[in-house]
VEXDREN-2710 file (C-alpha; in Angstrom, 1 decimal):
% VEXDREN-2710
k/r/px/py/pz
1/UNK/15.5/-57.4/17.8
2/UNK/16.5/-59.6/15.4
3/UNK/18.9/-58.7/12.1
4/UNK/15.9/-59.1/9.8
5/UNK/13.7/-57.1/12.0
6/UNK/16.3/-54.6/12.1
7/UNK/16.9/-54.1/8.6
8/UNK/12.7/-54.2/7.8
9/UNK/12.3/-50.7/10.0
10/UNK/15.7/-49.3/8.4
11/UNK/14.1/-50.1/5.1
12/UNK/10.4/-48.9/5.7
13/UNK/12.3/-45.3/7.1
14/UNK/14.0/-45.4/4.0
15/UNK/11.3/-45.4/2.1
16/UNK/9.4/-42.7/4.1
17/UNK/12.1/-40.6/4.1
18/UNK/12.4/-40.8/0.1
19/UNK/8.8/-40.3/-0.1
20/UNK/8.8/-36.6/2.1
21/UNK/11.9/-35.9/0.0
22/UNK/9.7/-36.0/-2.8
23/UNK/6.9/-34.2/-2.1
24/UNK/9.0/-31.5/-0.7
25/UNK/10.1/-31.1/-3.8
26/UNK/7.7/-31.1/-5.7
27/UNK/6.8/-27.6/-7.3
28/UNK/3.9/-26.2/-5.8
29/UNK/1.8/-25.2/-8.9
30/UNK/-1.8/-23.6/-7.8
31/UNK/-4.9/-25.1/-8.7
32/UNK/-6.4/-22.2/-10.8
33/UNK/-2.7/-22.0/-12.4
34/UNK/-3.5/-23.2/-16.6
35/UNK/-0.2/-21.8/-17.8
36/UNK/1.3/-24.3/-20.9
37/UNK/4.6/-23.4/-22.2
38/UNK/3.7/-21.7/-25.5
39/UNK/0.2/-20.2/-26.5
40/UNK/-1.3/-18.4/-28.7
41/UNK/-4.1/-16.6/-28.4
42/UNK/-6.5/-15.5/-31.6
43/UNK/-9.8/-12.8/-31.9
44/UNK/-11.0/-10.8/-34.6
45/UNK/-8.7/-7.4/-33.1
46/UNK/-6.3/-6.8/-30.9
47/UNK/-6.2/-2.9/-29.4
48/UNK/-2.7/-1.7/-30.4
49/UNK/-2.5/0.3/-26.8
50/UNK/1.0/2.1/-28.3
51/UNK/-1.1/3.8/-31.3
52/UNK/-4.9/3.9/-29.9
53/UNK/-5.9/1.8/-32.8
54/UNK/-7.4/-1.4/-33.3
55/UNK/-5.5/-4.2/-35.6
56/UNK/-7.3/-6.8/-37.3
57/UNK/-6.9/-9.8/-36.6
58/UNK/-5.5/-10.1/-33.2
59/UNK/-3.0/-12.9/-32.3
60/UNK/-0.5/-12.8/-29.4
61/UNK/1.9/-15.5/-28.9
62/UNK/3.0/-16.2/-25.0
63/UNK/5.8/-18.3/-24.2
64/UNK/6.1/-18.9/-20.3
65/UNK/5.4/-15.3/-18.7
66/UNK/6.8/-13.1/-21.8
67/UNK/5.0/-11.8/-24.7
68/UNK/7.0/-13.2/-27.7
69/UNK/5.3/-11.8/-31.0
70/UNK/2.0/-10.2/-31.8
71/UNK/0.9/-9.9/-34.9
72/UNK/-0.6/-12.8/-37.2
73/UNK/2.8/-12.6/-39.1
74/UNK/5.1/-14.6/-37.2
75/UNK/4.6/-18.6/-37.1
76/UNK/3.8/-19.4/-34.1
77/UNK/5.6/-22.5/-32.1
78/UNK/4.1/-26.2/-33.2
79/UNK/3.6/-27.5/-29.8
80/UNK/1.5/-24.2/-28.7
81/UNK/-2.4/-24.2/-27.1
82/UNK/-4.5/-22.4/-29.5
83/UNK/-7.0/-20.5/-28.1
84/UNK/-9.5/-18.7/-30.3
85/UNK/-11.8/-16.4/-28.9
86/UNK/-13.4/-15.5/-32.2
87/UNK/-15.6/-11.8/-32.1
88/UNK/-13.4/-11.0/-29.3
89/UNK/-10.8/-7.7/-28.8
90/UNK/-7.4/-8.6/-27.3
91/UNK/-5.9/-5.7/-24.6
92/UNK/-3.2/-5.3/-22.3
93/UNK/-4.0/-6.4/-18.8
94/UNK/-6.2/-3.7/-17.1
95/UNK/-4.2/-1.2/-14.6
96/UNK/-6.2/0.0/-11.7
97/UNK/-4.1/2.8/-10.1
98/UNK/-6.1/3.2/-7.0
99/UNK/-7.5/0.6/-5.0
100/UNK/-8.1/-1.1/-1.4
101/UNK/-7.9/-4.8/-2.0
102/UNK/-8.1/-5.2/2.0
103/UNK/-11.6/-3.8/2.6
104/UNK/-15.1/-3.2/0.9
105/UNK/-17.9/-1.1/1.9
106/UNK/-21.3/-2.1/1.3
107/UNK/-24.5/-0.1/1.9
108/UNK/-24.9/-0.3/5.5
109/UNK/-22.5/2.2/7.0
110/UNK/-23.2/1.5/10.4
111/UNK/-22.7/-2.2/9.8
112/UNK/-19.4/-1.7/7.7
113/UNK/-18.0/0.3/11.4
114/UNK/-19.0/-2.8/13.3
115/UNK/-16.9/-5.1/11.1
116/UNK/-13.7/-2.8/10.8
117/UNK/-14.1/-3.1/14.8
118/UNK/-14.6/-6.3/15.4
119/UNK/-12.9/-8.3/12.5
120/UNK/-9.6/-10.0/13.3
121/UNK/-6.6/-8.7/10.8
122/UNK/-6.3/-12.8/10.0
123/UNK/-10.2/-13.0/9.0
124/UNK/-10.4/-9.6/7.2
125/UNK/-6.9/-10.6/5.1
126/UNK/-9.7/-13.6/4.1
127/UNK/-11.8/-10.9/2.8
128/UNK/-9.0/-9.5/0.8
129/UNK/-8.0/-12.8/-0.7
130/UNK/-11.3/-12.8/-2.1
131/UNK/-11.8/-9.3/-3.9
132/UNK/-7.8/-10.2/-5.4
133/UNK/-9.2/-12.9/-6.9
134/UNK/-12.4/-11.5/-8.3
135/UNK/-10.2/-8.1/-8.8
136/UNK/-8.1/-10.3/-11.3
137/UNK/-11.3/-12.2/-12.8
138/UNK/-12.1/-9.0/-14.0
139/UNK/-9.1/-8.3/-16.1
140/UNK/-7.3/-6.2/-13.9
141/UNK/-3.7/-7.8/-13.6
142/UNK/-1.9/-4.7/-11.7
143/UNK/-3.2/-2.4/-9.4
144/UNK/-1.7/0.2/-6.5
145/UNK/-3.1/-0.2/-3.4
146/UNK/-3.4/2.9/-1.4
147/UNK/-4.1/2.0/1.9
148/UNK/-4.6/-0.3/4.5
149/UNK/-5.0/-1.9/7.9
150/UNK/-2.8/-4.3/9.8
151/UNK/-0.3/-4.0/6.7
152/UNK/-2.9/-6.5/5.1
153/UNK/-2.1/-4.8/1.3
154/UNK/1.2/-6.2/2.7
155/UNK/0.5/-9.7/2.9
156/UNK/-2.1/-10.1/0.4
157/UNK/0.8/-9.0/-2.2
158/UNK/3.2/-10.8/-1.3
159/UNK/1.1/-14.3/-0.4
160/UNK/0.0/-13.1/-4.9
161/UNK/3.9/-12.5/-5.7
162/UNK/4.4/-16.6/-3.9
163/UNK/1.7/-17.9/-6.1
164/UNK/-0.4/-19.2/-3.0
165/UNK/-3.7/-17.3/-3.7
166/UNK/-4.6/-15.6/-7.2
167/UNK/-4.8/-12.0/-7.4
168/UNK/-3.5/-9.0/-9.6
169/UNK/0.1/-8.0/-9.4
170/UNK/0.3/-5.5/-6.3
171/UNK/2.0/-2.3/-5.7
172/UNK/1.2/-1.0/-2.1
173/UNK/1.4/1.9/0.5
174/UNK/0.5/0.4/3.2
175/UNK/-0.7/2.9/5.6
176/UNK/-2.2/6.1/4.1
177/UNK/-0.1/9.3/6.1
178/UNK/-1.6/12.8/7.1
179/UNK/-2.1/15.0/10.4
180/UNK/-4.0/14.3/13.4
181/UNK/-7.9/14.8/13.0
182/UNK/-7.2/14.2/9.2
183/UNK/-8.4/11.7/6.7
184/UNK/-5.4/9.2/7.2
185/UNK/-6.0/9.3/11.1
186/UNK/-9.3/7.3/12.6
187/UNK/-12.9/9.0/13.3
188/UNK/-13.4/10.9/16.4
189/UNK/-14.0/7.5/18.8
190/UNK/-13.0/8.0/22.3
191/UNK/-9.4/7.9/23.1
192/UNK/-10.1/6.0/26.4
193/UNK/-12.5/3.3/23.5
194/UNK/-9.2/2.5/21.0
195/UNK/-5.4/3.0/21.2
196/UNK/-4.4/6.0/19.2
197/UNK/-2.7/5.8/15.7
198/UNK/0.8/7.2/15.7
199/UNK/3.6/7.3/13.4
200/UNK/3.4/3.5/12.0
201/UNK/0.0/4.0/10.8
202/UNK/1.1/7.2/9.1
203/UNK/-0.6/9.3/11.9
204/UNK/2.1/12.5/12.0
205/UNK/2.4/16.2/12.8
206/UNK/4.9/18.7/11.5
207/UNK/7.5/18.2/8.8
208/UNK/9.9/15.9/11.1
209/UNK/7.3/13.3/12.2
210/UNK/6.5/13.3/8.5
211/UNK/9.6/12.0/7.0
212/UNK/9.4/9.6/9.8
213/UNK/5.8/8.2/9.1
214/UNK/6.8/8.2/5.1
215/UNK/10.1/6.2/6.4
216/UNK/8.2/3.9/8.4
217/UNK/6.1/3.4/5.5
218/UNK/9.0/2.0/3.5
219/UNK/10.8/0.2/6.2
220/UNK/7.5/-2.3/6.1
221/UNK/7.6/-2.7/2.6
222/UNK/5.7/0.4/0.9
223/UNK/6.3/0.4/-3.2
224/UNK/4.7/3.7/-3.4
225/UNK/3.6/6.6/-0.6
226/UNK/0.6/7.7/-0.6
227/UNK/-0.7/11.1/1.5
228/UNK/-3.4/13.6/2.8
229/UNK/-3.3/16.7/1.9
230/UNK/-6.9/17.4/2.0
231/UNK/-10.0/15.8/3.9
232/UNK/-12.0/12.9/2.7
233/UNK/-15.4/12.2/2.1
234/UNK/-16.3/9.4/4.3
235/UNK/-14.5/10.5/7.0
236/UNK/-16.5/12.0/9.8
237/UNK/-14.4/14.8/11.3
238/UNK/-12.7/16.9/8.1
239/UNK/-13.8/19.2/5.7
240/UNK/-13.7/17.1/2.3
241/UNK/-11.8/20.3/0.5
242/UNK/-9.6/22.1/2.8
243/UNK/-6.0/21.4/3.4
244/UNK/-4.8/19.3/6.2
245/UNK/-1.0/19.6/6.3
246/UNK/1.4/22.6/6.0
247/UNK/3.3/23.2/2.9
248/UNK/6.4/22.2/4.9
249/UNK/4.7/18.7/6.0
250/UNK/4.0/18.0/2.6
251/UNK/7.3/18.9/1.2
252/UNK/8.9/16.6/3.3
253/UNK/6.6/14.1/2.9
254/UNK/7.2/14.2/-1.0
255/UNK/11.2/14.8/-0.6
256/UNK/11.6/11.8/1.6
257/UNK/9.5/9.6/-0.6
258/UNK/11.4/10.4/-3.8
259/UNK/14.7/10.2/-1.8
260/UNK/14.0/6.6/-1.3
261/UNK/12.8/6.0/-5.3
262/UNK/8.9/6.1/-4.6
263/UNK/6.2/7.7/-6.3
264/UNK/4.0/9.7/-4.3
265/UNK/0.3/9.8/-4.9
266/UNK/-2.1/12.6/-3.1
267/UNK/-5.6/11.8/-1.6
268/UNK/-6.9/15.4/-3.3
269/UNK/-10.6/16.8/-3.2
270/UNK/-9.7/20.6/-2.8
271/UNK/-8.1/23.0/-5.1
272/UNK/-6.0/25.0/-2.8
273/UNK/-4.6/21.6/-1.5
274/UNK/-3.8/20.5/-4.3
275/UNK/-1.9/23.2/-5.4
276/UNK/0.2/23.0/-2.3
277/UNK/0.4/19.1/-3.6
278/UNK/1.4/20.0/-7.1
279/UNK/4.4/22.2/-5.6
280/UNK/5.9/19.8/-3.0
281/UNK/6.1/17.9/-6.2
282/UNK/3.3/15.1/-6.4
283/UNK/3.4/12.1/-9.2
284/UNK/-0.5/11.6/-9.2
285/UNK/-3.6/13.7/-7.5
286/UNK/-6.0/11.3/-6.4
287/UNK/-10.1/12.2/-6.8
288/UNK/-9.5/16.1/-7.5
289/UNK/-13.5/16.4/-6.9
290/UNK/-13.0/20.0/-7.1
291/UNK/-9.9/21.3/-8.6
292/UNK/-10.1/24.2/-10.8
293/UNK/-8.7/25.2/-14.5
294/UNK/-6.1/26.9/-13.6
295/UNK/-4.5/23.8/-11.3
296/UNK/-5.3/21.6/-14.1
297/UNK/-3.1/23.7/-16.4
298/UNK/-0.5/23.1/-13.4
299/UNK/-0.8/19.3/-13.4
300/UNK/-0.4/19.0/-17.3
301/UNK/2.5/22.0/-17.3
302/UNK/4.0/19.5/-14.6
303/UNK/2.6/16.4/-16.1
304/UNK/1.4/15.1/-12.5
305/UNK/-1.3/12.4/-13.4
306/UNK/-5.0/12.4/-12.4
307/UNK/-6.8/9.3/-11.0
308/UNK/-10.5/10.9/-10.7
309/UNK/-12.0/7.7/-8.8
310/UNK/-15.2/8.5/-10.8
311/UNK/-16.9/4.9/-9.9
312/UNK/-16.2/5.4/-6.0
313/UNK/-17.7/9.2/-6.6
314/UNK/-20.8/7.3/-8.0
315/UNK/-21.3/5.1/-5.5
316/UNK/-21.1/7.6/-3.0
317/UNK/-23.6/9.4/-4.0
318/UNK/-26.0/6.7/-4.8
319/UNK/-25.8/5.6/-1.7
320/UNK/-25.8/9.1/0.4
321/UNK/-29.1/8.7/2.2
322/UNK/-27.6/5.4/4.2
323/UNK/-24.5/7.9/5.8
324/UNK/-24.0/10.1/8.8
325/UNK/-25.3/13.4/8.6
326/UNK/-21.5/14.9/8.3
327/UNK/-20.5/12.5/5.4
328/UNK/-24.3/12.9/3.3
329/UNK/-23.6/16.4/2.7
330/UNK/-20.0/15.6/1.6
331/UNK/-20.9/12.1/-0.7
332/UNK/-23.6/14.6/-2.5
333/UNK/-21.0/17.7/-3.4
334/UNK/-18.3/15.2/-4.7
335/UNK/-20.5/13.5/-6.6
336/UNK/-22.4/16.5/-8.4
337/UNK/-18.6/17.9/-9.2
338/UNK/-16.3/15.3/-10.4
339/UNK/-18.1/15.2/-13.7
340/UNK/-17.6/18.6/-14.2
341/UNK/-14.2/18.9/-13.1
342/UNK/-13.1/15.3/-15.5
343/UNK/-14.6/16.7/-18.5
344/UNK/-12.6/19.7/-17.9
345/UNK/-9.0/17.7/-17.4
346/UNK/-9.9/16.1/-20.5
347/UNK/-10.2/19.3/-22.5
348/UNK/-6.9/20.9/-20.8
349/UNK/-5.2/17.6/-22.1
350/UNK/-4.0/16.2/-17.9
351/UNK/-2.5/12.8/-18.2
352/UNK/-5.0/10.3/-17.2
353/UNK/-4.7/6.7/-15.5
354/UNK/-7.5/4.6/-14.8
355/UNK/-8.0/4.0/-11.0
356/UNK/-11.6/3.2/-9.1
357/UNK/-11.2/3.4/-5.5
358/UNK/-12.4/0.1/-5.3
359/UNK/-13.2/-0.7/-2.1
360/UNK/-15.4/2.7/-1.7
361/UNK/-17.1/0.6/-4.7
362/UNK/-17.6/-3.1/-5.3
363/UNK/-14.4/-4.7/-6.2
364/UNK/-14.6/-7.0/-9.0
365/UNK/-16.0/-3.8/-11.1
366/UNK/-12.9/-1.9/-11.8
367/UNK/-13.8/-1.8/-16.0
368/UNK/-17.1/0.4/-15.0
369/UNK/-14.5/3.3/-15.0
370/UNK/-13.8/2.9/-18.4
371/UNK/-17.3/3.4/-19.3
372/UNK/-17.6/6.4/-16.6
373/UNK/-14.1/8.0/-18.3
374/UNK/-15.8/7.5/-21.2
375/UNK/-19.4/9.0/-20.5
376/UNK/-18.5/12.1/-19.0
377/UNK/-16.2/12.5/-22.3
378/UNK/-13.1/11.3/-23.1
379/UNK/-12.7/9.2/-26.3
380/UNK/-12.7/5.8/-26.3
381/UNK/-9.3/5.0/-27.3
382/UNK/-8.0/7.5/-24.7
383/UNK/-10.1/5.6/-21.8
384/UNK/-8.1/2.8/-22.8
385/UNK/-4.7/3.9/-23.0
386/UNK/-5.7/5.5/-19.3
387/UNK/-6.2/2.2/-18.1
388/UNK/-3.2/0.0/-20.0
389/UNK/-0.1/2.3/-21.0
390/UNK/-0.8/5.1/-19.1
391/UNK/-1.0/3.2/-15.8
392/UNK/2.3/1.6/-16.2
393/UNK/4.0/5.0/-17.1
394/UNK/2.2/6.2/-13.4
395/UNK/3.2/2.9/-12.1
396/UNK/6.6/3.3/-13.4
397/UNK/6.5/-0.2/-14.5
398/UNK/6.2/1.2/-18.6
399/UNK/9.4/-1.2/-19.4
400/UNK/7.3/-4.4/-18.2
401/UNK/3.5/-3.9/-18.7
402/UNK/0.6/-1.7/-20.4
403/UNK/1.2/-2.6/-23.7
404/UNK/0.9/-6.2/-26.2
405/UNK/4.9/-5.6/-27.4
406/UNK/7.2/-8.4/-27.5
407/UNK/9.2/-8.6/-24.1
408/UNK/6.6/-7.4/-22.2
409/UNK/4.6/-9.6/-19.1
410/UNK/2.0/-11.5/-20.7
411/UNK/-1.1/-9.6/-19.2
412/UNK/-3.6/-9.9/-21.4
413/UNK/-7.4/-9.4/-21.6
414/UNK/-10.2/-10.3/-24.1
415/UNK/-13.6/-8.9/-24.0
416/UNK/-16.4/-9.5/-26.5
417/UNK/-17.4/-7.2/-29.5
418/UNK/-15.5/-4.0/-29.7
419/UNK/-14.9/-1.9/-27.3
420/UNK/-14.3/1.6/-28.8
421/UNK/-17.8/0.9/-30.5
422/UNK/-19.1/-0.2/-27.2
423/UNK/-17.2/1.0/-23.9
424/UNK/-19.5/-1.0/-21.8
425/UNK/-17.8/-4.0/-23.4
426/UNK/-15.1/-4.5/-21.3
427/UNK/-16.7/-4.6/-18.1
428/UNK/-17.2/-8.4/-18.7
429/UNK/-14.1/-9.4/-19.6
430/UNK/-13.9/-12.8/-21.7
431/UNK/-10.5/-14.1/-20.8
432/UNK/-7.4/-12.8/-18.8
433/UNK/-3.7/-14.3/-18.3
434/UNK/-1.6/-12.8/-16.1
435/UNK/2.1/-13.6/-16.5
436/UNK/1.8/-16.2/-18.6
437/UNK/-0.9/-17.8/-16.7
438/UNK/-4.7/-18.3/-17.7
439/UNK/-7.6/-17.5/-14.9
440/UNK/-10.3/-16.8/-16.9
441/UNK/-11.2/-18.6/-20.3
442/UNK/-14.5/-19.3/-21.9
END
């Protein structure tokens, strides 16, 4: 080969080289990502989620991920994106302290139990790329996720922390833990059919293999633990309100889990569980279908939050008729009680946080809880507060999110009208940012 040959390839694999080098480092910036440097965002009010009151107007200035100023007092920067959303109410982001981004149920049980067979972990992680994204569309930016398969919660939150697919910022459990023939182990298939849960997938018996399914919990990645301590409704082979693990299980349980810094949340329908809950030390009770007064005192004495589910509880029973014989009588009791039993946590004064169980219900309609919370009576500004600053306090996450302050992660939502004239206003939610980052804008 001659010299000028020679130095014509060294010269095009220069040029190919330079060119990967570029694109390599290029920053990957995803396509539904609309996130300018400063902007400022106007509507008639803005819900002050600190006070419970509604200021007027509303403007929040954003600068990269961070909250900066609220208020229309402060000048905002000259180069900033206006957006004006006119008759509109400016919130926090929208916390939804109990979901299952990795699975939905529809209204063919029997169908549902073919697909959790017979879908790979890679396709149904597909599935729960899609309800983040509509999950986030409908202005909930942060959400715990209390349970999953194949440590999909897993992946979907951290593929969502990379900025590869859109969805709300994620705190998970991973694998839901309780006793064998319980609510966190599978439905009564034939042993010889399916290899048997065990300690990974939270499956445990007695106060020593309980620390250890809570530890393996954590060693994959767990934010927060979440556990059994009564049956479940759509499970097939426990009683929905009696307790499923020793006093001893769950004191270990909760010991363990707040020897490693996490919260603990309890999957809760019966009273006498949950007072076994409450005493091992609980941060939230989840469902509480049918806890009495008297435990409800306990959990405000002890301030141990309640996330009543009431969409899921709804759904449920709507849709009764279409389940097994074992889980129709259950769907029916839980729904006829959870009203009864909100209205009364409301009265005692129990700390609230919004959470849906979505996943039980449609994802993508986590704000019908706010108008549930609200029907079956608490106020309107309190609904709110349950679903902004009250989550993050659950959350622990009070120092970064829940309320429009300056410092604060830039999760905001608009919704038309106003909402504490109209609770049903917020279940179409106008615009939502998330860090800084615009995914929904008329």
């Amino acid at each position: 080969m001659s010299n000028k040959a020679i130095h014509q390839v060294l010269t095009r694999a220069m040029r190919i080289a330079a060119g990967i080098a570029a694109v390599t480092m290029m920053p990957i910036v995803p396509a539904f990502a609309d996130s300018p440097h400063a902007v400022v965002i106007k509507s008639a009010r803005l819900f002050d989620s600190v006070s419970g009151k509604l200021t007027e107007p509303g403007q929040v200035v954003v600068v990269g991920d961070k909250i900066v100023s609220v208020g229309s007092g402060a000048a905002p920067p000259a180069n900033a994106d206006v957006i004006d959303l006119g008759d509109a109410t400016l919130l926090p982001g929208f916390i939804d302290a109990h979901v299952h981004l990795s699975d939905e149920s529809g209204d063919n049980w029997y169908k549902d139990w073919y697909n959790t067979m017979m879908r790979f972990p890679a396709e149904q992680a597909l599935y729960g790329a899609h309800y983040a994204k509509i999950t986030l569309e409908a202005g909930v930016t942060t959400v715990r996720d209390l349970g999953s398969e194949d440590f999909i919660s897993l992946g979907l939150r951290n593929a969502i922390n990379d900025g590869m697919i859109p969805g709300p910022r994620m705190l998970i459990a991973n694998h839901g833990i309780g006793a064998t023939g319980g609510h966190a182990d599978q439905d009564p298939i034939p042993p010889q059919t399916v290899a048997q849960p065990g300690l990974l997938e939270g499956v445990c018996n007695g106060a020593d293999e309980c620390r250890a399914a809570v530890r393996h919990q954590i060693k994959y990645g767990a934010d927060v633990i979440k556990f059994m301590p009564s049956g479940g409704v759509m499970s097939l082979a426990d009683s929905v309100d009696e307790p499923e693990l020793t006093q001893e299980e769950m004191n270990a349980i909760v010991s363990e889990a707040h020897m490693w810094k996490r919260k603990v949340a309890a999957h809760c329908h019966g009273d006498k569980a949950a007072k076994m809950a409450i005493l091992a030390g609980v941060d939230s009770i989840e469902h509480g279908t049918f806890i009495k007064e008297d435990t409800l005192l306990e959990m405000k004495k002890k301030h141990v939050f309640l996330v009543a589910t009431l969409s899921a509880q709804e759904s449920v029973g709507a849709k009764a008729d279409s389940f097994p014989a074992a889980i129709q009588v259950k769907a029916r009791a839980a729904a006829a009680q959870v009203k009864t039993m909100f209205g009364n946590a409301v009265r005692i004064g129990v700390p609230i946080a919004m959470g849906t169980d979505a996943g039980v219900d449609p994802h993508g309609r986590n704000a019908h809880e706010f108008t549930l919370m609200n029907r079956y009576g608490m106020p309107a500004a309190d609904v709110l507060l349950a679903g902004t600053a009250g989550g993050a306090e659950l959350l622990g996450m009070s120092d970064s999110i829940g309320t429009l302050q300056p410092g604060k992660q830039a999760d905001i939502v608009a919704v038309r009208g106003n909402p504490l004239a109209d609770m049903q206003l917020v279940e179409h939610s106008l615009f939502v940012m998330k860090g800084g980052v615009v995914y929904k804008r008329p």
